[in-house]
Structures are given as structure tokens and as C-alpha cells.
N, C-alpha and C positions, 0 to 999 in steps of 0.2 A: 525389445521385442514386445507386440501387440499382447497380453492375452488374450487367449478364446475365449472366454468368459470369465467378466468380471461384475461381482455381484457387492452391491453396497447398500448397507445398512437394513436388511431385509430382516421383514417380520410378518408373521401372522399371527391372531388372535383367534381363539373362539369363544367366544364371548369376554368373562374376565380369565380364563384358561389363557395360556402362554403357549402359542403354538412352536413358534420360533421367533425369535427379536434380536434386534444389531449384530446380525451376522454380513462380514463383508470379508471377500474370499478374491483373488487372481485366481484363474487358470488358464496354466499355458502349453501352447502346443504340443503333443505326444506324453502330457504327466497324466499322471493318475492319482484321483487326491481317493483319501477313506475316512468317510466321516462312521466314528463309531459314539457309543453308548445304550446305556440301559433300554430296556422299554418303556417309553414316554419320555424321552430325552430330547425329543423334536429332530429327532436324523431324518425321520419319514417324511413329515411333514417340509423340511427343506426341501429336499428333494424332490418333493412334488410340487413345489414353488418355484423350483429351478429348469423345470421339466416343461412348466407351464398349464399341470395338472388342476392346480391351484392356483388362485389370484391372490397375491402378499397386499396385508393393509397396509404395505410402506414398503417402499424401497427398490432399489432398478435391480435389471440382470439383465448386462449388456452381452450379446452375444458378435464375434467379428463376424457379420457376415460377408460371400461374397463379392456380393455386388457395392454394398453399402458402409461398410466397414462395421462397428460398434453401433450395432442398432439394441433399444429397450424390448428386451421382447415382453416384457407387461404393457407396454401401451402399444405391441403391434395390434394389427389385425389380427383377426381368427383365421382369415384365408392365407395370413402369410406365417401365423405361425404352425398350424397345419401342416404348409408346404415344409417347413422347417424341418418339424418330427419327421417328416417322409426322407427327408435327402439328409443332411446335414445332422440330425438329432437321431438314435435311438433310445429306448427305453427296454431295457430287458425287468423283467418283474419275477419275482419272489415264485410266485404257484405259474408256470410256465403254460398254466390252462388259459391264464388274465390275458398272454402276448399273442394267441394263437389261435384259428381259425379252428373249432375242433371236429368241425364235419368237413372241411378240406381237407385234402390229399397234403402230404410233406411237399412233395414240389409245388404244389396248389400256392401254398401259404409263404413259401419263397418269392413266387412268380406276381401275387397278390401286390407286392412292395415292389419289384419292376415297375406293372403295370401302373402303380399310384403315380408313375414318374413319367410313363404315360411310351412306357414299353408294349409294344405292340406286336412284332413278331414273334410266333408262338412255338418255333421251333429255337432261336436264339433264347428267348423266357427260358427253355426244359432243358437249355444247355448248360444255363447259368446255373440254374435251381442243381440240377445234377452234380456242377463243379464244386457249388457250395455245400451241399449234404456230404458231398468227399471231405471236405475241409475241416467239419465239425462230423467226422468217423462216421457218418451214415451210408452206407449203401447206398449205390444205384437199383438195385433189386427193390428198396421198398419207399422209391418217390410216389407212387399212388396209395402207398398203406396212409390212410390215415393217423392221428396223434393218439387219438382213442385205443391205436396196437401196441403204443411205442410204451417203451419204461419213463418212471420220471425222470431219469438222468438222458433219455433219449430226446424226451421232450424241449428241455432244457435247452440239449444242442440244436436243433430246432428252432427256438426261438430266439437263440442266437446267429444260426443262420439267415431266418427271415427278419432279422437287424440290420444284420451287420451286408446284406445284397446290394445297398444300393453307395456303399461306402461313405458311412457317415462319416465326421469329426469327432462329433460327440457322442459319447453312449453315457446312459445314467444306469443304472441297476441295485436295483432294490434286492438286498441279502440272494446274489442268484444264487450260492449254494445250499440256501435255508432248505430244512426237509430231504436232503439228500441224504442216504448213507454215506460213511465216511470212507470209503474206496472209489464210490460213483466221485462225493465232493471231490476228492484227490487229482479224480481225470480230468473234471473241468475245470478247476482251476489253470493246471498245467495248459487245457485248450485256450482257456483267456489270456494266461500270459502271454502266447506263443503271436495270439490273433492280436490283442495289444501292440505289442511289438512291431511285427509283422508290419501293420498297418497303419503304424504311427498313432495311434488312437488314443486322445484326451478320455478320461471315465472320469465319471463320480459313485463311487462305490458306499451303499450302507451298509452297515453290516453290526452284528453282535459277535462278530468272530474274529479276532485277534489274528488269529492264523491268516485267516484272509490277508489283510490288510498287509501281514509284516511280507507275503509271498505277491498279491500285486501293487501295493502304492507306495507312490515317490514322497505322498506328504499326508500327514494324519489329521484334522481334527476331532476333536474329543466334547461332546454334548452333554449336558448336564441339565435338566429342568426348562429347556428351549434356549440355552444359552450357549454359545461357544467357550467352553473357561481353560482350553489346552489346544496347541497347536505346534508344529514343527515335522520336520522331516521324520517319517516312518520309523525308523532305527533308533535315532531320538528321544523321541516320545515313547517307544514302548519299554527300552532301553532305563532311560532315566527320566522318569515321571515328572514330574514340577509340582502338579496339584495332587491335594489328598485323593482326591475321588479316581483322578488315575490311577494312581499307586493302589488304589484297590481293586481297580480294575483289574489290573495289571498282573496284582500277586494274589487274585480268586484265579485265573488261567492258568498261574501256576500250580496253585495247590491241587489244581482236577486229576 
């Protein structure tokens, strides 16, 4: 089988700092990997290498697309990888303020990702938008409230629904439970699992949260100083550690 994204030997620098270096990863169809660690572990930073947020001073991140199979998307265009983030790529983000239009309407900011794709009728747009705010527990009663009304955990599904409208492949998401209380985290989790699933959906998840990881991903890596130094199947690796810094990882979550 192809993977959908296969990333070799990637790095970034900022200056003589260690952003992230020789990380090289498969992903394949419907998995879900979690890259976790500390803060300043370089989880961030990959991930927005992988994203296309950032430009890596070394190394590919071949995506299937397609038309074209295993294309670089560092040395695509801007216009084609652009079009990419629109259809085939989402990105959900940590502060659900960064993904979302916040003087748009809730259906507004669904229909905005239609329209990028170059959806045009306006009564199919508010049917979508309607379907998907059901999906992610929001109401039809409040597609014209803006996000400025919603709670943060409302926001969140939100910006999950204006991701996930135009049925990407890929989603990346930067800690999307970070900042939640822990009954809100609880419900969205269970929604991503469901929509995961559901929708066969590749992720790449960051996170500092353990929990996460062992409840949506098929496969772990473990960061350490911008380096990769732990890797294997979810259960695995949190299960029985390999490296020191796991293992502490590992038995601080326990001791909370």
C-alpha cells in the first residue's frame, strides 16, 4: 500500500537552535499517528513542516495526491499547495480562535470552505453547513450566532466542522483539546474518534496529553530536543517504554 504521506529526513533549524532534524515517518491510509513531548521537543514545529506552515531546511514530505501520485509538497507551488490545505489537507489548531472566521456566522465559516472549492449555490452551502453543525452537536438554531457567542468547547466543534466540509484526507491538529475543561476535553475527543473513523481519516496529532494519544492514535512518536528517540504502535510505547525520557514521561502521568 501507497502511504499518504511519507516524510524523509526532515529538518528545521533556527539558527544554531534545533528546530526538528532526521525525522522520516510513513503514513497510511485511515491511521492516526501522535507525536508527543515536552515543550520545546520540536512536535510543533514538525508539524507545521508537515502542514506546509513552514519551510524544513532539508528534506521531502511527499503527499499521494490525486491526480499525481507522491508529489513534494516543499517544492510545490504556493497555488497548488494552497489548493491542497482547501480539499485534501485540514489543520485544526490549539486556540480554535487561529481556525475561524470570528465575525462570521457558524454557517458563514463552514460555507467559507465550500465556497474555497468553488461551491456556489447558496441554498446547497446552508444545507451542508446545517448538516455539519448537526454532526459536531451544534444546532440549527444558532448557524447565524456568530463564534464570539459559542463556548470554547463550541468553538472547537466549529472548527472542526469548517475542516473537516469539504472531506479532506488529511487533518493535522495542534493539541485540539489544549485549554478545555476536562468534561468539555472528554466530548470532543469521543467526537474525533467517531469522525475519524467514520470518515476514514489519516491525522497527525500533537499533543502533551497522554490520554489523547492512547484514546485516538494507531502509532506514537515520542520527541525529545527536536529529535525522534521513541517510536511504535500506541499501546506499545506507553505500555513499555524503551527510552529513559519515555519512562518518565510516562510514570509523571501516572503519578498526577
Amino acid at each position: 500500500m501507497t502511504p499518504l504521506l511519507q516524510v524523509e529526513n526532515l529538518a528545521k533549524f533556527y539558527g544554531p537552535r534545533i528546530g526538528c532534524t532526521d525525522v522520516s515517518l510513513d503514513l497510511y491510509p485511515g491511521e492516526v499517528m501522535g507525536i508527543v513531548g515536552e515543550s520545546g521537543s520540536g512536535k510543533s514545529t514538525l508539524l507545521n513542516c508537515l502542514a506546509g506552515h513552514l519551510t524544513p531546511d532539508r528534506g521531502a514530505v511527499r503527499f499521494d495526491t490525486r491526480a499525481d501520485g507522491l508529489r513534494d509538497t516543499v517544492t510545490m507551488s504556493e497555488p497548488e499547495r494552497r489548493m491542497l490545505s482547501r480539499t485534501d489537507w485540514a489543520f485544526v489548531h490549539q486556540h480554535a480562535r487561529d481556525g475561524l472566521r470570528m465575525n462570521v456566522s457558524a454557517g458563514g465559516n463552514v460555507g467559507e470552505r465550500l465556497m474555497a472549492v468553488n461551491a456556489r449555490h447558496y441554498g446547497a452551502i446552508r444545507d451542508e453547513a446545517i448538516d455539519w453543525l448537526g454532526r459536531v452537536e451544534i444546532t440549527e438554531d444558532r448557524i447565524d450566532d456568530r463564534p464570539t457567542a459559542f463556548s470554547g468547547g463550541m468553538q472547537q466543534r466549529l472548527q472542526i466542522a469548517r475542516n473537516l466540509v469539504t472531506g479532506p484526507r488529511l487533518v493535522f491538529m495542534d493539541e485540539p483539546t489544549g485549554g478545555l475543561d476536562v468534561s468539555v476535553q472528554a466530548r470532543l475527543l469521543d467526537l474525533l474518534r467517531s469522525l475519524v473513523r467514520e470518515m476514514n481519516l489519516s491525522a497527525i496529532i500533537v499533543t502533551h496529553d497522554l490520554a489523547v494519544v492512547r484514546l485516538l492514535a494507531d502509532r506514537l512518536m515520542v520527541m525529545k530536543d527536536g529529535h525522534v528517540i521513541e517510536t511504535g504502535l500506541t499501546d506499545q510505547v506507553l505500555d513499555d517504554p524503551q527510552h529513559a525520557y519515555t519512562q518518565l514521561l510516562v510514570s509523571s502521568v501516572l503519578q498526577v
